[in-house]
C-alpha positions as a Markdown table, in Angstrom:
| # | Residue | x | y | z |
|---|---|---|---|---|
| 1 | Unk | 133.8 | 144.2 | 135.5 |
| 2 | Unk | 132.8 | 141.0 | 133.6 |
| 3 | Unk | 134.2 | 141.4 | 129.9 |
| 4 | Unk | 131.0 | 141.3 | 128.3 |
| 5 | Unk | 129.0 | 143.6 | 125.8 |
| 6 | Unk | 126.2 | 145.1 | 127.3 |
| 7 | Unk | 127.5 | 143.6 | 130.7 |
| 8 | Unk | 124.3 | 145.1 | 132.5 |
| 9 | Unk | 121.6 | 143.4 | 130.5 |
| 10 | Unk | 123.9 | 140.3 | 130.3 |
| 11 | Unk | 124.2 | 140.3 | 134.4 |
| 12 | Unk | 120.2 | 141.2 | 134.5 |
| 13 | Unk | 119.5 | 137.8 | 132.9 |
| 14 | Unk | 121.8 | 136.1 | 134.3 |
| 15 | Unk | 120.9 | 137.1 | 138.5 |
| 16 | Unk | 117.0 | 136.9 | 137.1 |
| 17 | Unk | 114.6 | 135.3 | 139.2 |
| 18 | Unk | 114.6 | 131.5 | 139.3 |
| 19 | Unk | 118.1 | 131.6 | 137.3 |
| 20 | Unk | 120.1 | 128.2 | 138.3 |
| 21 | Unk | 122.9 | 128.9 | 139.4 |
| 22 | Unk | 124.7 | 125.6 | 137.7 |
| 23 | Unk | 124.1 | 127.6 | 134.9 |
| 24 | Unk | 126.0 | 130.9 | 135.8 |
| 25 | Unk | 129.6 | 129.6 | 134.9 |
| 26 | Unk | 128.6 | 128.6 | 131.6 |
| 27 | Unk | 126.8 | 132.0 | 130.5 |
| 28 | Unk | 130.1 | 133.6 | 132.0 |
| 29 | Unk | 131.8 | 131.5 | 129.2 |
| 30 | Unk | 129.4 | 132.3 | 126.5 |
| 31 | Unk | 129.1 | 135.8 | 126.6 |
| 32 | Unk | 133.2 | 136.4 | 127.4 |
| 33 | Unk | 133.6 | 134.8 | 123.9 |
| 34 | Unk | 130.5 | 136.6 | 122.3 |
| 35 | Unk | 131.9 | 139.5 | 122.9 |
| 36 | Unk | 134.2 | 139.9 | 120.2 |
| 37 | Unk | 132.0 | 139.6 | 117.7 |
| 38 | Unk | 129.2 | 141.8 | 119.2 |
| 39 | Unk | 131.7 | 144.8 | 119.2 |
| 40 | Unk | 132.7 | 144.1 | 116.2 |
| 41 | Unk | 128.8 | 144.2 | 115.2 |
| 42 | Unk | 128.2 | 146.7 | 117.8 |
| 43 | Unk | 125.2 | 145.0 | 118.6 |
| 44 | Unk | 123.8 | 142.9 | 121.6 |
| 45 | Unk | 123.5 | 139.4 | 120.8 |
| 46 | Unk | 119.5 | 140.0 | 120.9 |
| 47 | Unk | 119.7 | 142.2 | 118.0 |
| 48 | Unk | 121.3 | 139.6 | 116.4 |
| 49 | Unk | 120.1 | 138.2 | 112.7 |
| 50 | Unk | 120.4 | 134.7 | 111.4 |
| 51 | Unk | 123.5 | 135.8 | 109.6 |
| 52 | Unk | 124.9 | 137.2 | 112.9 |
| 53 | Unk | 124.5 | 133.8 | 114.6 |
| 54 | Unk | 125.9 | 131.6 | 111.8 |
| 55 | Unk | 129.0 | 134.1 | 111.8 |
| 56 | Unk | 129.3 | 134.0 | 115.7 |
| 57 | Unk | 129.3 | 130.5 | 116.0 |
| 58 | Unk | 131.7 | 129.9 | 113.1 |
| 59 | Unk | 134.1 | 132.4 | 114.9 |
| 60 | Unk | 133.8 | 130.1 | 118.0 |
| 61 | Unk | 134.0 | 126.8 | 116.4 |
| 62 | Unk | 132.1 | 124.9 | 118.8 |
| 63 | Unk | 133.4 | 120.9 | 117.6 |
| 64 | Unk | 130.2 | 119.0 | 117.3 |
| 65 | Unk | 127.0 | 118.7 | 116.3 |
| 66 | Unk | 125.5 | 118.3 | 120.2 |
| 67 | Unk | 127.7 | 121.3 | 121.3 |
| 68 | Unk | 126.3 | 123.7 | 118.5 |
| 69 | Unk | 122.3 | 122.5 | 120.1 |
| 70 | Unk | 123.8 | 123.6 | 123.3 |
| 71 | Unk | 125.7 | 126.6 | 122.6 |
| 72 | Unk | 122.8 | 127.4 | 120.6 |
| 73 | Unk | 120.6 | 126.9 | 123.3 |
| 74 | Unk | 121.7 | 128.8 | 126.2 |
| 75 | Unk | 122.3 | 131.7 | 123.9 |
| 76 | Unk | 118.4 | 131.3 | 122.2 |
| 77 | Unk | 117.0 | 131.6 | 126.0 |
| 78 | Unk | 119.3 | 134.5 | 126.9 |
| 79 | Unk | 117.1 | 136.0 | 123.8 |
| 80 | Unk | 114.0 | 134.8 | 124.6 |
| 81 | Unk | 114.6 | 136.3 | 128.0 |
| 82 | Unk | 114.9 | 139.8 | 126.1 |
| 83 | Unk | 112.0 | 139.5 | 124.0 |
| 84 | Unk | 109.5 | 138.8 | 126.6 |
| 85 | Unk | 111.2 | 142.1 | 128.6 |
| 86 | Unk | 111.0 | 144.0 | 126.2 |
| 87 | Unk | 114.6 | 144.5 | 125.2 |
| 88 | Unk | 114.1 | 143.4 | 121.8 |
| 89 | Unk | 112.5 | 145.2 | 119.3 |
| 90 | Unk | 111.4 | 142.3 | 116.9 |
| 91 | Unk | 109.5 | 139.4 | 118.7 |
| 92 | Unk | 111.0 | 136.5 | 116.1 |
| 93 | Unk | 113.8 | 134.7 | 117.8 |
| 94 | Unk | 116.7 | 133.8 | 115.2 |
| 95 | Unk | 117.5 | 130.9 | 116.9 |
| 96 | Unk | 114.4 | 129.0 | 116.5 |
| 97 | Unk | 113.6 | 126.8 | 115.3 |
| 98 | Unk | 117.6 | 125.9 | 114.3 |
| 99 | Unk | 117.7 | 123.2 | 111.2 |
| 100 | Unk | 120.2 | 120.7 | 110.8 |
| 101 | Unk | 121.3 | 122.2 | 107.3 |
| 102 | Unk | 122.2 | 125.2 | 109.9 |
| 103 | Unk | 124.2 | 123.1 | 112.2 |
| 104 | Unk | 125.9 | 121.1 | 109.4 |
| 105 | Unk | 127.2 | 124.6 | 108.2 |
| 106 | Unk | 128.9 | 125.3 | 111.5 |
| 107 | Unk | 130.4 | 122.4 | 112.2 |
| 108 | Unk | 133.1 | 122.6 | 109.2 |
| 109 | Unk | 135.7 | 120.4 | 109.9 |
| 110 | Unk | 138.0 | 123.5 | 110.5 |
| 111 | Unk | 138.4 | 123.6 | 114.3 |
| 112 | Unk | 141.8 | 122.6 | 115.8 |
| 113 | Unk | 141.4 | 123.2 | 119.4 |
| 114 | Unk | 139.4 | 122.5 | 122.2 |
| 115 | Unk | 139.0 | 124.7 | 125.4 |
| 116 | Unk | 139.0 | 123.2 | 129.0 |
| 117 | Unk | 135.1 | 122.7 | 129.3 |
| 118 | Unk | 134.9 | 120.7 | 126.4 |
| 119 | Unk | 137.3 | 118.6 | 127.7 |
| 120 | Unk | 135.7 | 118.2 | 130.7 |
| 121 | Unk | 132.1 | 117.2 | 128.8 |
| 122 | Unk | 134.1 | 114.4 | 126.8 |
| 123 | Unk | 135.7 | 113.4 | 130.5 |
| 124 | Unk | 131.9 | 113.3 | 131.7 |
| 125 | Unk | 130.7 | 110.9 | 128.6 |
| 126 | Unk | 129.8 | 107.6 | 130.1 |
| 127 | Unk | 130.6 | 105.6 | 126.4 |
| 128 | Unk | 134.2 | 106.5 | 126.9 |
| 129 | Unk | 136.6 | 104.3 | 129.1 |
| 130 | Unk | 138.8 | 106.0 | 131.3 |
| 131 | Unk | 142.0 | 103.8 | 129.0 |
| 132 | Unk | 140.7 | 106.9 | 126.8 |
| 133 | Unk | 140.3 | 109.4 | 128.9 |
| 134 | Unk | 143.2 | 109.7 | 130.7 |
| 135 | Unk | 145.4 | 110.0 | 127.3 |
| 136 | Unk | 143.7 | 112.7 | 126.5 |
| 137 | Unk | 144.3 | 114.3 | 130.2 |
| 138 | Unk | 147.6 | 113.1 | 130.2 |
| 139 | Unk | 148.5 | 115.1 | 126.9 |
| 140 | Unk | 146.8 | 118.0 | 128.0 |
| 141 | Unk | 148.7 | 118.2 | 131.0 |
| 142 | Unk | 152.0 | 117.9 | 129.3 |
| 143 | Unk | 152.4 | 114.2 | 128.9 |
| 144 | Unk | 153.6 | 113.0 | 125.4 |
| 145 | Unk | 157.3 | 112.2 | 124.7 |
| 146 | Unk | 159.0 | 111.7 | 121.7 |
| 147 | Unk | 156.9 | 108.5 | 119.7 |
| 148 | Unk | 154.2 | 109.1 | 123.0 |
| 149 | Unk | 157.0 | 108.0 | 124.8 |
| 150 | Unk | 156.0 | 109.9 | 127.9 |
| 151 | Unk | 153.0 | 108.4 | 128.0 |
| 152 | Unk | 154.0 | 104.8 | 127.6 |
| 153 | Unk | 156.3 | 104.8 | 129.9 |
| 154 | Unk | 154.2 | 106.2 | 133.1 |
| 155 | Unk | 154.7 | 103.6 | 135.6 |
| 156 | Unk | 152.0 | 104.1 | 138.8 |
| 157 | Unk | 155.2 | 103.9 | 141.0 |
| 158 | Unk | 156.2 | 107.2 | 138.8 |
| 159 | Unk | 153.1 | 108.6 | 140.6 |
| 160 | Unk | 153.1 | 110.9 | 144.1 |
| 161 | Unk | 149.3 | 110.8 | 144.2 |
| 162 | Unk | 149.5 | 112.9 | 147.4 |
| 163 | Unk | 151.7 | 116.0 | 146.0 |
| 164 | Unk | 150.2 | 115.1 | 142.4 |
| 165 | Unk | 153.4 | 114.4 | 140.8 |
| 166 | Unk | 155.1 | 112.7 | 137.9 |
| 167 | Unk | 158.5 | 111.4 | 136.8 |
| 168 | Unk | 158.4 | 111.1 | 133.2 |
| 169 | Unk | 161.1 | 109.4 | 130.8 |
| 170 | Unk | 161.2 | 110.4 | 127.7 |
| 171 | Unk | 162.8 | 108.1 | 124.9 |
| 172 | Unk | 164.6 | 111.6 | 123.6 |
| 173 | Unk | 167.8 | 111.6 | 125.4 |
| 174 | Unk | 168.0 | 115.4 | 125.0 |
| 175 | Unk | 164.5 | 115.5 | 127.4 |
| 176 | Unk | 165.1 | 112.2 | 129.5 |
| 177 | Unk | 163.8 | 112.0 | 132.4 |
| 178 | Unk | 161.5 | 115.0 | 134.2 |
| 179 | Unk | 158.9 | 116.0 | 136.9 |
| 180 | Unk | 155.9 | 118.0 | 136.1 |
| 181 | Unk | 153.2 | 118.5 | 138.6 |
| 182 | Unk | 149.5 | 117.2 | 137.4 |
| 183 | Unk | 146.0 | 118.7 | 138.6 |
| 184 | Unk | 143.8 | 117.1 | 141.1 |
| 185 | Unk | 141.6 | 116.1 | 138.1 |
| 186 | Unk | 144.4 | 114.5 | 136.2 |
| 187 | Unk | 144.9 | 112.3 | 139.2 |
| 188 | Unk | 141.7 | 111.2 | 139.4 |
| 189 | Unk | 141.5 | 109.6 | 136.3 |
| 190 | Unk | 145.1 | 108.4 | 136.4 |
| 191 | Unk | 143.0 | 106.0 | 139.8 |
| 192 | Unk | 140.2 | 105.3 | 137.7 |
| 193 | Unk | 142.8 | 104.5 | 134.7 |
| 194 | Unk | 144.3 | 102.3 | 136.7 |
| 195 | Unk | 141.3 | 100.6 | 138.5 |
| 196 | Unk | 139.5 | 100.0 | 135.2 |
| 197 | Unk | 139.9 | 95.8 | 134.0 |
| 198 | Unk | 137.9 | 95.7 | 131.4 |
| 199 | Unk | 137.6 | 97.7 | 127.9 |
| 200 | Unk | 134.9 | 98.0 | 124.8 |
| 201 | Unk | 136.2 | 97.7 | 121.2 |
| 202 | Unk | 133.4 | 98.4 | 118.6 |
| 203 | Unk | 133.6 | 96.6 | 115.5 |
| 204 | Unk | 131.4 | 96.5 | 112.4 |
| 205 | Unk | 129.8 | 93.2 | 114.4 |
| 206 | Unk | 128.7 | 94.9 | 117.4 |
| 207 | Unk | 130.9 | 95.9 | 120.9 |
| 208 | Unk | 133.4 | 93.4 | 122.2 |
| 209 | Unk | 134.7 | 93.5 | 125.4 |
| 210 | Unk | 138.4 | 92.3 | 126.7 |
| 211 | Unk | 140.7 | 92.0 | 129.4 |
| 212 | Unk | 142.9 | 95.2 | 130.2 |
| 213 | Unk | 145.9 | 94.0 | 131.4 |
| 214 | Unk | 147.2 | 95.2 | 134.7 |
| 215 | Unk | 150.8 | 95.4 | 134.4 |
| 216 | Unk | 151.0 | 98.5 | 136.6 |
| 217 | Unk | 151.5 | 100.9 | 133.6 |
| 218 | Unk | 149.0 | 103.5 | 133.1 |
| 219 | Unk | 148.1 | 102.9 | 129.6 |
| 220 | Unk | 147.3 | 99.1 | 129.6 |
| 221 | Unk | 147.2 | 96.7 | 127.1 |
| 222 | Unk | 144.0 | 94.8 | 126.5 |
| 223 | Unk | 144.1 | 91.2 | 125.9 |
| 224 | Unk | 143.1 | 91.9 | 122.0 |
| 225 | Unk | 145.4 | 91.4 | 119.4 |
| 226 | Unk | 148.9 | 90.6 | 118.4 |
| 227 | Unk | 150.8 | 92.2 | 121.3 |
| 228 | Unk | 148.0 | 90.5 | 123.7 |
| 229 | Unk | 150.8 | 87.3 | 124.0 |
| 230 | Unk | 153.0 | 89.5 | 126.1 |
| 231 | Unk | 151.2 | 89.9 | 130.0 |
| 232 | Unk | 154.2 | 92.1 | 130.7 |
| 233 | Unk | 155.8 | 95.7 | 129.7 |
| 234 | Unk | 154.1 | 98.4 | 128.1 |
| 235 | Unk | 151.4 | 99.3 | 125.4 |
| 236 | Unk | 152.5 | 100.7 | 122.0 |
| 237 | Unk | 152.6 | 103.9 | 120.5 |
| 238 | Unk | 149.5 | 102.3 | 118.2 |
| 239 | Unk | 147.6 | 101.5 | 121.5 |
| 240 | Unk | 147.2 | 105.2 | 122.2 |
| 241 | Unk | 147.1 | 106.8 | 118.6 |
| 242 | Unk | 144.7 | 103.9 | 117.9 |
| 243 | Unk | 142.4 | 104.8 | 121.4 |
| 244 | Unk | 142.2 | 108.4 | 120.8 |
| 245 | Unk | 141.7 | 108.1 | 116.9 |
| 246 | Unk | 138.3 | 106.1 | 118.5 |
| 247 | Unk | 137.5 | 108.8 | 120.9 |
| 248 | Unk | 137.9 | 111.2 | 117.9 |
| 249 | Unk | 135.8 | 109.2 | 115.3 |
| 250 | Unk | 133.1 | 108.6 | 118.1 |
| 251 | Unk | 132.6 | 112.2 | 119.3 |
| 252 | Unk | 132.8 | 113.6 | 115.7 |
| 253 | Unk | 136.1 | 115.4 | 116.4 |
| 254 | Unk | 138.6 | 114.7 | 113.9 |
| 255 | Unk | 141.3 | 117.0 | 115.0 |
| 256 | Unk | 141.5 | 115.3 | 118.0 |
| 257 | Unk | 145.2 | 114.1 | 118.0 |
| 258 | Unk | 147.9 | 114.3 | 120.1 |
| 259 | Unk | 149.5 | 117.9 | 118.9 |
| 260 | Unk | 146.2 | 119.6 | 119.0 |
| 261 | Unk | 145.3 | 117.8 | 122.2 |
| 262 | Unk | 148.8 | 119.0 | 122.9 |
| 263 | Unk | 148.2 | 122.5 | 122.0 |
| 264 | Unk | 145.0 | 122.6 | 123.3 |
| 265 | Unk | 146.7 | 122.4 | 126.8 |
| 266 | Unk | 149.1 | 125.2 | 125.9 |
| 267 | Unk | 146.7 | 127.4 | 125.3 |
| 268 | Unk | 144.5 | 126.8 | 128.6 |
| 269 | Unk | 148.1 | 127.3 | 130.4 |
| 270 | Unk | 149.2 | 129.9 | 129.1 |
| 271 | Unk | 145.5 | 131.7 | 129.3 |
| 272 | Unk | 146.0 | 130.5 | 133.7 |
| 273 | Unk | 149.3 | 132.3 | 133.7 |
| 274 | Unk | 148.2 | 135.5 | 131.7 |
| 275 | Unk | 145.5 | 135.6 | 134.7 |
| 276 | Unk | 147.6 | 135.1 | 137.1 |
| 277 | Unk | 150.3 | 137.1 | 136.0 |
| 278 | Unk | 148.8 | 139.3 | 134.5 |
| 279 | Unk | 150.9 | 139.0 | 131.2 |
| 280 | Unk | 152.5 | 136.7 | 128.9 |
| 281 | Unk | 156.5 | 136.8 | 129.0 |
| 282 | Unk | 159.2 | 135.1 | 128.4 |
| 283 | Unk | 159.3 | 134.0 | 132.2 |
| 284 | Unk | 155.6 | 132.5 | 131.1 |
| 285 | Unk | 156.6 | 130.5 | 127.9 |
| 286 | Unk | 159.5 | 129.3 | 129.6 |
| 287 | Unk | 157.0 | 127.6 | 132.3 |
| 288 | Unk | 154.8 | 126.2 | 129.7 |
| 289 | Unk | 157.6 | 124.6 | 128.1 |
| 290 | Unk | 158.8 | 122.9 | 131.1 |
| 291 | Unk | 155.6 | 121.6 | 131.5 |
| 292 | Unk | 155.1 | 120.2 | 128.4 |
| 293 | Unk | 158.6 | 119.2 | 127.7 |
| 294 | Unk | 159.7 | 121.5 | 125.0 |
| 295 | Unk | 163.1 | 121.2 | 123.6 |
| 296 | Unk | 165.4 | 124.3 | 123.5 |
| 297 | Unk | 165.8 | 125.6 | 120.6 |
| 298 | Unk | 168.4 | 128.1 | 119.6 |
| 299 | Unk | 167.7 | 130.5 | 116.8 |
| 300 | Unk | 171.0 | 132.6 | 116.6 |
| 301 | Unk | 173.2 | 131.9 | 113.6 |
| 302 | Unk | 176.0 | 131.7 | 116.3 |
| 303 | Unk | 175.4 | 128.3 | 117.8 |
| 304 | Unk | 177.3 | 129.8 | 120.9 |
| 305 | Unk | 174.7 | 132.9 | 121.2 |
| 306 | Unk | 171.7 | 132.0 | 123.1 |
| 307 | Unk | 168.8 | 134.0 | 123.0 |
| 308 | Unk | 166.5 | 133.7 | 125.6 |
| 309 | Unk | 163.7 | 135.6 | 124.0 |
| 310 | Unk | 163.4 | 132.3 | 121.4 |
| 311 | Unk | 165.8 | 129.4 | 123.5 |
| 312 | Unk | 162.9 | 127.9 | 125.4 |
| 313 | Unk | 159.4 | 128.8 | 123.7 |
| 314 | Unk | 159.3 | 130.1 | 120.1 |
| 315 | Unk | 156.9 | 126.7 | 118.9 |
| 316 | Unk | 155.0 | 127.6 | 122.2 |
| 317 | Unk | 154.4 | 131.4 | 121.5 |
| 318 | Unk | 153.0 | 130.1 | 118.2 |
| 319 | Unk | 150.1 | 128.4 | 119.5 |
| 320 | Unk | 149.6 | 130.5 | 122.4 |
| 321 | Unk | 148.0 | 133.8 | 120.9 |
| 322 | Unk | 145.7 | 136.2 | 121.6 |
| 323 | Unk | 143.3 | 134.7 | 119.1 |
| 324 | Unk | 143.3 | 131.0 | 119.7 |
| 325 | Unk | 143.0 | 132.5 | 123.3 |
| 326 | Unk | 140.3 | 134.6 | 122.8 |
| 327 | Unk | 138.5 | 132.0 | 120.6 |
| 328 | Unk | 138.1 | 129.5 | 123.1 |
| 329 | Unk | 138.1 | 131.5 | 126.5 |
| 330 | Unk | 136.9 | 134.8 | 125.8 |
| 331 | Unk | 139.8 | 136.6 | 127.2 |
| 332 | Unk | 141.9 | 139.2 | 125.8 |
| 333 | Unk | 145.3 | 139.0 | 126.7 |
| 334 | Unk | 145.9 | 142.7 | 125.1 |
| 335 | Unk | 143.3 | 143.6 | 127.9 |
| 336 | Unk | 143.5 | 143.8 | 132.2 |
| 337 | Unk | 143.0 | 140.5 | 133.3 |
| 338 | Unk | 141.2 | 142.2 | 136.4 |
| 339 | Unk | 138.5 | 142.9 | 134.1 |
| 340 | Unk | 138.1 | 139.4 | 132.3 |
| 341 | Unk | 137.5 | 137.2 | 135.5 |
């Protein structure tokens, strides 16, 4: 079982002669997250109108211009495929051509969160550094800290690059210090972080380029600047607000900051560990919130009465729902994960 509507047709075109195969993770993606909105429709997306299409991709919120052209594109061939088989009734394809006034419409400004494959297409972009990049995989992987404390203070001795992990210290004395373990991904950039000298600052007079200074933190400061006078220490909480507020701007994402970067990474946890699992619990919530460093909170009126059911993850189980989960991966968490992978 796949998870998707119509799986047969769907598996058809997707194991079709001359299909690449590059291309077989992707449609797995697409259609997983088409689905709720084709049974809801209880139509294929070939029988899909104009209407349909605006609606679906609204519901999926894909966060830029480029990515509504793609998304858009791999689901136009999927129904070109149909109509040249014979497995739509009108010959017209909805899709085509697509106008900007119908791409503007999508892209709304109401998207929050991103799922783990658009993370890894802003990893892939060449225009951004890897200064940039690896705040934004540091966050998602449960770096922050109170004031991006976390963050600042990650010191490459804090670093077991073979058993990918890292001691943290947060400036909240009620976190302090921690270990999380990183993926194998998240350690690569952390090297290429750290290899990286120089860094590209656009301004309304072109891109400059400057010194990053190697100090042995992972988030370096550049010789730009006031703080530039000081060759030692750490960057500022500016530095990295200011770094991914550019990344943000740049890739027309403006809900890129650190709590929905943050959340972003919960979700795409907690959707691993209903998979794994098979369901989400309080043994679940408890795990994201070591990860990410969540406080303990205790919501009894009887400071002495801890409930477990709230104590570690009630501002994780918030984020963590079936719908933002189903929005950006398809999966159901109401549903058999057997069936979903």
């Amino acid at each position: 079982m796949t998870g998707f509507y119509n799986e047969g047709l769907k598996l058809a075109y997707m194991h079709r002669e001359g299909a690449p195969e590059s291309t077989e993770d992707i449609y797995k993606s697409v259609f997983r997250r088409s689905k709720v909105e084709e049974e809801r429709l209880q139509r294929d997306l070939k029988d899909f109108t104009r209407d349909d299409f605006r609606n679906l991709f609204h519901y999926l919120e894909p966060s830029t211009i480029p990515a509504v052209r793609t998304l858009a594109s791999f689901i136009s061939n999927y129904v070109e495929w149909t109509i040249e088989n014979g497995h739509r009734t009108s010959r017209d394809n909805p899709l085509k051509p697509l106008g900007d006034s119908f791409i503007e419409a999508v892209v709304s400004g109401h998207k929050l969160y991103i799922n783990e494959e658009e993370l890894l297409e802003i990893e892939a972009d060449p225009r951004i550094s890897f200064a940039n990049k690896v705040i934004l995989r540091l966050i998602w992987e449960g770096v922050l800290g109170k004031a991006n404390s976390e963050l600042l203070n990650l010191h490459k001795d804090d670093i077991d690059f073979d058993k990918r992990m890292l001691t943290l210290r947060d400036d909240d004395k009620d976190i302090g210090e921690r270990t999380i373990q990183v993926s194998e991904r998240c350690i690569e950039i952390i090297k290429a972080a750290l290899n990286e000298d120089n860094y590209t600052i656009t301004t309304p007079r072109g891109n400059r380029d400057f010194e990053l200074i190697n100090t042995g933190y992972v988030i370096k400061k550049t010789t730009f600047g006031k703080a530039s006078a000081d060759t030692s220490g750490k960057a500022t909480k500016q530095v990295t607000m200011s770094r991914l507020k550019d990344v943000a701007y740049g890739l027309e994402m403006k809900f890129l900051t650190p709590t929905n970067v943050r959340r972003s990474g919960m979700i795409n946890m907690a959707k691993n560990l209903f998979l794994r699992d098979g369901e989400l619990s309080p043994e679940q919530f408890r795990e994201i919130s070591k990860q990410f460093g969540i406080k303990k909170i205790n919501r009894s009126s009887n400071p002495n009465e801890v409930n477990m059911d709230y104590n570690y993850y009630y501002t994780v189980k918030v984020f963590t729902t079936r719908d933002n989960i189903l929005k950006l991966y398809g999966i159901d968490i109401e549903k058999e994960p057997s069936t979903q992978q």
